[in-house]
C-alpha positions in Angstrom: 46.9 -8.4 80.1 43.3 -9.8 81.1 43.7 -12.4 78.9 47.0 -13.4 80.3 45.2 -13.7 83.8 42.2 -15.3 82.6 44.5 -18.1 81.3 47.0 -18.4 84.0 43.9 -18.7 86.5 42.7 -20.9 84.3 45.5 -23.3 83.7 46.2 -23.5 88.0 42.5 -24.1 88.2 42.8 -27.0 86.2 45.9 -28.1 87.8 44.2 -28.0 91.4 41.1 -30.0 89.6 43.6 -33.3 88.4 45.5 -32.8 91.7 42.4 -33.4 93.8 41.6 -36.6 91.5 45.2 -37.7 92.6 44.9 -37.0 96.2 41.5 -39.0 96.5 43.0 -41.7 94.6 46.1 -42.2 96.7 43.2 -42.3 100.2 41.1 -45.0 98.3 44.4 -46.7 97.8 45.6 -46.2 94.5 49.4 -44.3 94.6 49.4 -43.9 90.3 49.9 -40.4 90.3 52.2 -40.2 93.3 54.3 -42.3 91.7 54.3 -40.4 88.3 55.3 -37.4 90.0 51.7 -35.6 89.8 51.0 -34.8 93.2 52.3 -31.5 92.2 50.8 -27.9 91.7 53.9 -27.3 89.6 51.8 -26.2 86.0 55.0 -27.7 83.9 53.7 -31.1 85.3 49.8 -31.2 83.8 49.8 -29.2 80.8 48.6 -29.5 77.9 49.4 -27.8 75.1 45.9 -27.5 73.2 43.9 -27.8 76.2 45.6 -25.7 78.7 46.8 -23.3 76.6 45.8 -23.0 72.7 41.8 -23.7 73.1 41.2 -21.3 75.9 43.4 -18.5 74.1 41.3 -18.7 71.1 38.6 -18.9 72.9 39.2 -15.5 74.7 40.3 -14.1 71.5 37.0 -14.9 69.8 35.3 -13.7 73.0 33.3 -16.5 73.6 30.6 -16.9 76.5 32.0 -20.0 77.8 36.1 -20.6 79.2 37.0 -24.6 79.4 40.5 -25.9 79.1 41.8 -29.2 80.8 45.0 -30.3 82.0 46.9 -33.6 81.4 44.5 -36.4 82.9 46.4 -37.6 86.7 46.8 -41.3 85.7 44.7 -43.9 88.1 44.6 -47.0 88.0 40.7 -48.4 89.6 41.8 -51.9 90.0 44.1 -50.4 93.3 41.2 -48.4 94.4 39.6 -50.3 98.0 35.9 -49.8 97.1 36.0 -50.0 93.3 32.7 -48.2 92.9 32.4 -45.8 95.4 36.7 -44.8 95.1 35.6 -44.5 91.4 33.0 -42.1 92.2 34.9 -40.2 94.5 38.3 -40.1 92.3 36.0 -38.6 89.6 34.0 -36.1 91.7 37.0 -34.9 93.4 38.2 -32.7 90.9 34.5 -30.9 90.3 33.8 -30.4 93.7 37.2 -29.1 94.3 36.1 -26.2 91.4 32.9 -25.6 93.1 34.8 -25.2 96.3 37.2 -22.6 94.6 34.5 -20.9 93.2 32.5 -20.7 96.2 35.4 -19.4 98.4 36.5 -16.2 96.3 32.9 -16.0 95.4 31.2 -15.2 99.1 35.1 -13.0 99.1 33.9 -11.1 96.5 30.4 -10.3 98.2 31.1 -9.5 102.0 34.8 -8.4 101.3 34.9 -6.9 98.1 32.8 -5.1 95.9 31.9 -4.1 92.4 33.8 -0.5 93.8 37.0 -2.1 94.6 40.5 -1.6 93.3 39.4 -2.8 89.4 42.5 -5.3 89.1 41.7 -7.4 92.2 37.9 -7.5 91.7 38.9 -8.6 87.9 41.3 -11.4 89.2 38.8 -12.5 91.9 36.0 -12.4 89.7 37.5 -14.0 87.2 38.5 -16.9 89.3 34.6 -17.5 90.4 33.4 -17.7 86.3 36.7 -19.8 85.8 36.4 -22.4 88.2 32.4 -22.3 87.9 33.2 -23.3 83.8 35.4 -25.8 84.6 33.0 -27.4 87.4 29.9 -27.3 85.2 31.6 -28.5 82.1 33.2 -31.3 84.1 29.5 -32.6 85.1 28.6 -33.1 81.5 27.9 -37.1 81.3 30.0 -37.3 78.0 33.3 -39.4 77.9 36.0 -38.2 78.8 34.2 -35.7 81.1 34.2 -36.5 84.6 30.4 -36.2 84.6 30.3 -39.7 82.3 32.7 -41.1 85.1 30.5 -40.3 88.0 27.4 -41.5 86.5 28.8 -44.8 85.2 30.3 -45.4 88.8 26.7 -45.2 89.5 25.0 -47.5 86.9 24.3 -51.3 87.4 26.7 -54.0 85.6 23.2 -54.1 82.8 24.2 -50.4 81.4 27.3 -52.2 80.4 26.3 -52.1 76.7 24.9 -48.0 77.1 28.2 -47.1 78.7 30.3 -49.0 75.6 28.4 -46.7 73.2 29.1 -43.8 75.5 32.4 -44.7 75.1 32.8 -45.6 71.4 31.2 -42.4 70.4 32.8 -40.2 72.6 34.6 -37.8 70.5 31.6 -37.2 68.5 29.3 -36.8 71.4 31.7 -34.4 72.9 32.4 -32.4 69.1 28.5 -32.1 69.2 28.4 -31.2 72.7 30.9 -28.4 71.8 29.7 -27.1 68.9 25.5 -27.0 69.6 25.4 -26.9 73.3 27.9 -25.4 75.2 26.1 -21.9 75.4 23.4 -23.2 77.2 25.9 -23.5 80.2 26.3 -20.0 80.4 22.8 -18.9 82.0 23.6 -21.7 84.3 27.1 -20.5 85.2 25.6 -16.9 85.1 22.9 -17.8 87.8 25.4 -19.5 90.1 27.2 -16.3 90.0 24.8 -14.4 91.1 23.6 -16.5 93.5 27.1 -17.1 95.1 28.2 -13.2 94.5 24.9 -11.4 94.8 26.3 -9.6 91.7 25.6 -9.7 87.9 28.5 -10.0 85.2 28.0 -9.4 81.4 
């Protein structure tokens, strides 16, 4: 059963995370994803199979450290964006922020309304929303294509990075494999710290 909930709050986590990309799209002027119909908390909409569903179930069952999963990708289109650049930067920090906000929210819930004492399902669900959506927005920041961390920084580099961001690109799936496979743990004392700090609690 907690593996059913840590999925579900997973997959409407990353549903809320596109949806924000879509929303800050449509005010910088690009209506993409309104017009695909994904302006929409409706699950059925964003997922996908592997990432929304089949990765974060194995990775429960295997009981690693770390929950990621991602969502169909809200189409947007940066040549209707007004400001190029900064819509770019925003579009792709929308979704990451919106996570931290998530996490934030149940997090300071959890510490002056709830407790380590309270009924065991709610604190579980609660909890488990906070170390979700704290994944999700640290994993997000990680500058590798198609993460939205590699989005935000190359919003930020001059035209001259051109050629680093190409490589970034070309190389992606094997920067992110490697990512994966040899560094993902180290996120955990991060998202473990953040935890604390936000919860004034400690979770094994």
């Amino acid at each position: 059963m907690e593996t059913v909930f840590f999925i579900a709050i997973l997959i409407m986590s990353v549903v809320i995370h596109e949806v924000a990309h879509g929303f800050v799209a449509e005010y910088y002027g690009d209506n993409t994803a309104r017009k695909a119909g994904r302006l929409t908390l409706n699950p059925i909409k964003h997922l996908d199979m592997f990432g929304s569903i089949l990765l974060p179930l194995m990775l429960v069952l295997f009981k690693s450290p770390f929950l990621i999963g991602w969502a169909k990708p809200v189409p947007v289109n940066p040549y209707n964006l007004i400001d190029r650049k900064w819509g770019s930067f925003w579009v792709s920090f929308a979704g990451v922020l919106c996570n931290f906000f998530l996490a934030i929210f149940f997090g300071l819930i959890l510490r002056f309304v709830m407790g380590a004492g309270y009924f065991t399902e709610a604190y579980f669900i609660v909890s488990s929303i906070v170390l979700v959506n704290l994944g999700l927005g640290l994993f997000n920041l990680i500058p590798v294509p198609p993460l939205d961390g590699s989005k935000i920084l190359f919003a930020l580099l001059p035209e001259s990075a051109t050629p680093f961001i190409e490589f970034m690109e070309k190389y992606s799936i094997a920067l992110l494999l490697f990512f994966l496979f040899f560094l993902l743990d180290y996120l955990f004392p991060v998202m473990k710290f953040l935890y604390f700090v936000i919860t004034g609690m400690n979770f094994s």
